[in-house]
C-alpha positions in Angstrom: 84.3 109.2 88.2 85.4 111.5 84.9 88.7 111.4 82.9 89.7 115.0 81.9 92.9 117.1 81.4 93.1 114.3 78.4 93.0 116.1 75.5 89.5 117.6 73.1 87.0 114.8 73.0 85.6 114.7 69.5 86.3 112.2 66.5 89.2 110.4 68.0 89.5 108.4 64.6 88.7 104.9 66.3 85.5 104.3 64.8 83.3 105.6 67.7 81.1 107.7 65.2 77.9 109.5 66.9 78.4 107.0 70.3 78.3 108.8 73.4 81.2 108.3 75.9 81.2 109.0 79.3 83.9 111.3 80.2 86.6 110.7 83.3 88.5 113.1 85.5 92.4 112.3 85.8 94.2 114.1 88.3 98.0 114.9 87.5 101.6 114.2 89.6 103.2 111.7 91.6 101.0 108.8 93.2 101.0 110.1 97.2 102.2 107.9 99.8 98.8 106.0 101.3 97.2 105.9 97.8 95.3 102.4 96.7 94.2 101.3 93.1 95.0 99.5 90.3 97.7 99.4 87.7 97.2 98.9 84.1 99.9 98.1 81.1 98.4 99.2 78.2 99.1 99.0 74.3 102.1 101.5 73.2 100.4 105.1 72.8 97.0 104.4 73.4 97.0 105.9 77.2 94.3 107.8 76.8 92.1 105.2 75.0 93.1 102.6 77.7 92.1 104.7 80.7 88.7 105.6 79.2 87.9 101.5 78.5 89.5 100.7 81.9 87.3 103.5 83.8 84.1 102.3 81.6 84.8 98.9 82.9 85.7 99.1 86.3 83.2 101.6 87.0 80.5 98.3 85.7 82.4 95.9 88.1 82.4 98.0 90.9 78.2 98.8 90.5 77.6 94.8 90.4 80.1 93.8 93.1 80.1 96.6 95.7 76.0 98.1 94.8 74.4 97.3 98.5 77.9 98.7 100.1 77.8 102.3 97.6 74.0 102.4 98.7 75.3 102.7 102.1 77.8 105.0 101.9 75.7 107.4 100.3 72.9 106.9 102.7 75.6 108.1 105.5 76.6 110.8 103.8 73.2 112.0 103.1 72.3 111.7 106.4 75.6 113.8 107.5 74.9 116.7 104.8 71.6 117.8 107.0 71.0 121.6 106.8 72.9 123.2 109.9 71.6 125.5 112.3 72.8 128.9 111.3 76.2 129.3 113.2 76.8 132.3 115.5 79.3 134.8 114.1 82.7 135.7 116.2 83.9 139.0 115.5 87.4 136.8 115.7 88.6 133.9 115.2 92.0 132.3 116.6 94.2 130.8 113.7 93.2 126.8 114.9 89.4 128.7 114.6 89.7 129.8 111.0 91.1 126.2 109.8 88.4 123.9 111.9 85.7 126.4 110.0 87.9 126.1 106.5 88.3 122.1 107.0 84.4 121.8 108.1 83.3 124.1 104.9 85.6 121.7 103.0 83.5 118.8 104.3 80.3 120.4 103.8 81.1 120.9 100.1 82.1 117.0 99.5 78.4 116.3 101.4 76.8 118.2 98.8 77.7 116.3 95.7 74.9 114.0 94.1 74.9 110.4 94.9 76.6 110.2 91.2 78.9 112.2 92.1 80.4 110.6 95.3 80.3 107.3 93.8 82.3 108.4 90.8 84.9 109.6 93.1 85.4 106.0 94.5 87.5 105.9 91.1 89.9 108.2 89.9 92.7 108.4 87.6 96.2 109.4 88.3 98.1 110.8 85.1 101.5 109.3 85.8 102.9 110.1 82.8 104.8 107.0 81.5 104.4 104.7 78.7 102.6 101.9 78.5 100.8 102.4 82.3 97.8 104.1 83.7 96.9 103.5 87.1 93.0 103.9 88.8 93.1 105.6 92.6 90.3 103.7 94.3 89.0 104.4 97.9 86.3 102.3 99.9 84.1 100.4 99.4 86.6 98.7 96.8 89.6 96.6 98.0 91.9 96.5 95.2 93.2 93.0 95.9 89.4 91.6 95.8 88.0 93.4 93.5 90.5 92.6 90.7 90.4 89.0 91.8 86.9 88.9 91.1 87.1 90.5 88.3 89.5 87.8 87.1 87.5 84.7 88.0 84.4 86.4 86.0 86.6 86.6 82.9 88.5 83.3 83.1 84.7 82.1 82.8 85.0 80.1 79.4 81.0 80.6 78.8 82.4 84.3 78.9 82.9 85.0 75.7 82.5 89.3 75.3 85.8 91.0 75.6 84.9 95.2 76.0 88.7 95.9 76.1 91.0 96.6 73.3 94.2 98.4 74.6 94.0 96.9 78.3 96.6 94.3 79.2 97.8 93.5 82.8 95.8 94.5 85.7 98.0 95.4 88.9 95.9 96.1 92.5 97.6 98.0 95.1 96.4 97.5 98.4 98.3 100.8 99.7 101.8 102.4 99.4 104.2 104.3 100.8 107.1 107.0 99.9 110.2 105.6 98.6 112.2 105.0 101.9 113.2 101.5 103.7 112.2 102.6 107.1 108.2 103.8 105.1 108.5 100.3 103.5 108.8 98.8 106.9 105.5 100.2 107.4 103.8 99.3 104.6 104.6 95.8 104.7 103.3 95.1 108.0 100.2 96.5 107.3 100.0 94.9 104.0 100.9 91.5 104.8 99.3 91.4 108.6 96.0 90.1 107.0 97.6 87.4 105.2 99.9 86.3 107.5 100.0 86.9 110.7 96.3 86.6 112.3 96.5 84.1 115.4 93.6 81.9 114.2 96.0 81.9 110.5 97.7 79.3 108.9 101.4 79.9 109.6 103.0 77.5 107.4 102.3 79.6 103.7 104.8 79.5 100.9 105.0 82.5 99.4 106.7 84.4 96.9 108.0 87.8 96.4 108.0 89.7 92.9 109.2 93.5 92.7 108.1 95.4 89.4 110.4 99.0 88.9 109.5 101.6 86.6 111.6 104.9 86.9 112.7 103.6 90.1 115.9 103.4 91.7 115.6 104.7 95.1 116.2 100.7 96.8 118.0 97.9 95.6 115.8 95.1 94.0 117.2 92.6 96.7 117.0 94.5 99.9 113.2 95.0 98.9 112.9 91.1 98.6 115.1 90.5 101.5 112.8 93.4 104.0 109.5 91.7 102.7 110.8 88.6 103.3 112.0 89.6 106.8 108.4 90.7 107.5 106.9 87.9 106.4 108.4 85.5 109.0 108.5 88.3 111.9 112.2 87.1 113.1 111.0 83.1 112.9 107.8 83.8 114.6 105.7 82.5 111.5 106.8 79.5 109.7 106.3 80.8 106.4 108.3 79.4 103.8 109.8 81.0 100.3 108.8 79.1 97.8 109.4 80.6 94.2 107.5 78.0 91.5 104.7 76.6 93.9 103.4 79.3 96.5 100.5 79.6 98.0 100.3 83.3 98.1 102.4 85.5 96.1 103.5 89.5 97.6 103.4 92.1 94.3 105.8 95.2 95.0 105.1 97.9 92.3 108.0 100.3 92.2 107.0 103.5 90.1 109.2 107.3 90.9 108.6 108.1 94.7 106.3 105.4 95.3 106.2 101.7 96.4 102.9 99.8 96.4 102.1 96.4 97.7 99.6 94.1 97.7 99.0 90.5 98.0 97.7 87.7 95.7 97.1 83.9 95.9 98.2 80.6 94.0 95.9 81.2 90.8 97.7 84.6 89.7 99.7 82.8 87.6 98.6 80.0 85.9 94.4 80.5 86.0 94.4 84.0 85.8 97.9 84.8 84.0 99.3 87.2 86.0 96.0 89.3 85.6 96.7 90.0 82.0 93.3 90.4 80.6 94.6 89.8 76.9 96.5 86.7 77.3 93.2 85.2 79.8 91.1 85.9 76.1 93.9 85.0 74.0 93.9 81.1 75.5 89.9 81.1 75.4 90.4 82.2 71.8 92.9 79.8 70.9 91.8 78.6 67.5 90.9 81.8 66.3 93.1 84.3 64.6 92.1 87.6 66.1 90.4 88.5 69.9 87.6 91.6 68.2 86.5 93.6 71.5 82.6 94.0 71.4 81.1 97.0 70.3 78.2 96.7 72.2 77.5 99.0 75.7 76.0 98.0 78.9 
């Protein structure tokens, strides 16, 4: 994982003297329907700081949570990049020829990237270009919704005392999205909230909640979002799911942002344990009695 396209590296002025910082590829344009990851808020003008911290950080978390599953992966495609025989040459090839050979060449080349290389691709950033937000494309093994979780419940630790952010604030996972359309929403949702709350072996009695985020959004109406999520929720009364806005049990976050809506689902302690995922204000109620929340300096 790299973040580039963000500017000279040098003395950025922040105090980071002769330390070496790893570097983190950003990718630029619109979030494409079917993309996963995480969205952060971030301090006024400090985009490019935030993203470098966040992609320091996550890449940690994802090394301790998901090692044996990365180990894995890379064993496949090791095992997949074998030498091949040498291929016999057609004097010509059909159209559908020449793109199986381009698309197989493609695949090839991905094969033949380090170990350090595919597993930095697990995380990328997306330069959305708006204030205050960066958001992290993430593919498997991470799921967004457990991964953030966990990371949550390892900082609400109150023997955890170290916070190695500065200019990172709320942390946002999106389990996938869609394009900005009703009928591609319709889509999304089911596949979204199946896992949650419609297997057969299930509960079917949750209260849940719905909360819709929009940022340079105005495709849908707020309401017929919350009214279509709701609608899928229950499946026309055949789950007894119940809204419930102050006590649910699980809680449905729709992240509206230009031409794309994202969804994912979290449970009961979003709120009140972890604070809505904000990683400041989890620090700022450990840190009650004191006057300032100093990041630490020192690098894993």
């Amino acid at each position: 994982m790299h973040i580039s396209n963000m500017g000279k590296r040098g003395n950025d002025g922040n105090g980071s003297g002769g330390q070496n910082k790893k570097k983190f590829k950003v990718a630029s344009g619109f979030l494409d329907p079917g993309t996963s990851g995480i969205y952060a808020s971030c301090s006024r003008r400090k985009e490019r700081q935030a993203a470098q911290e966040l992609g320091i950080f996550l890449e940690e978390k994802m090394e301790e949570y998901y090692k044996d599953e990365i180990e894995q992966l890379n064993k496949k495609d090791d095992e997949g990049s074998a030498v091949p025989g040498k291929e016999e040459e057609e004097e010509e090839l059909s159209i559908e020829e020449q793109l199986n050979k381009e698309l197989a060449d493609m695949k090839k080349s991905d094969k033949s990237k380090t170990k350090d290389e595919r597993k930095k691709d697990i995380l990328k950033f997306i330069d959305v270009n708006c204030e205050c937000v960066i958001f992290c494309k993430t593919r498997r093994p991470i799921v967004p919704e457990d991964f953030i979780e966990k990371i949550m419940k390892d900082l609400s630790d109150p023997k955890d005392k170290m916070k190695r952010t500065r200019y990172i604030q709320k942390l946002t996972p999106i389990t996938n999205s869609c394009s900005a359309s009703m009928d591609q929403l319709i889509k999304l949702a089911d596949e979204v909230l199946s896992p949650h709350f419609h297997t057969e072996d299930g509960r079917h009695d949750y209260k849940f909640a719905v909360e819709v985020s929009r940022r340079n959004f105005n495709t849908i109406e707020k309401m017929d979002i919350i009214n279509q999520v709701v609608s899928q929720v229950g499946k026309g009364g055949k789950y007894q799911h119940k809204v419930d806005l102050k006590n649910y049990d699980k809680l449905i976050l729709v992240e509206c942002f230009k031409n794309n809506i994202g969804m994912s689902v979290v449970n009961a302690d979003y709120a009140k344990k972890y604070k809505k995922y904000n990683i400041q204000k989890i620090f700022e109620d450990k840190f009650k009695d004191e006057k300032e929340i100093k990041p630490s300096t020192e690098a894993k």
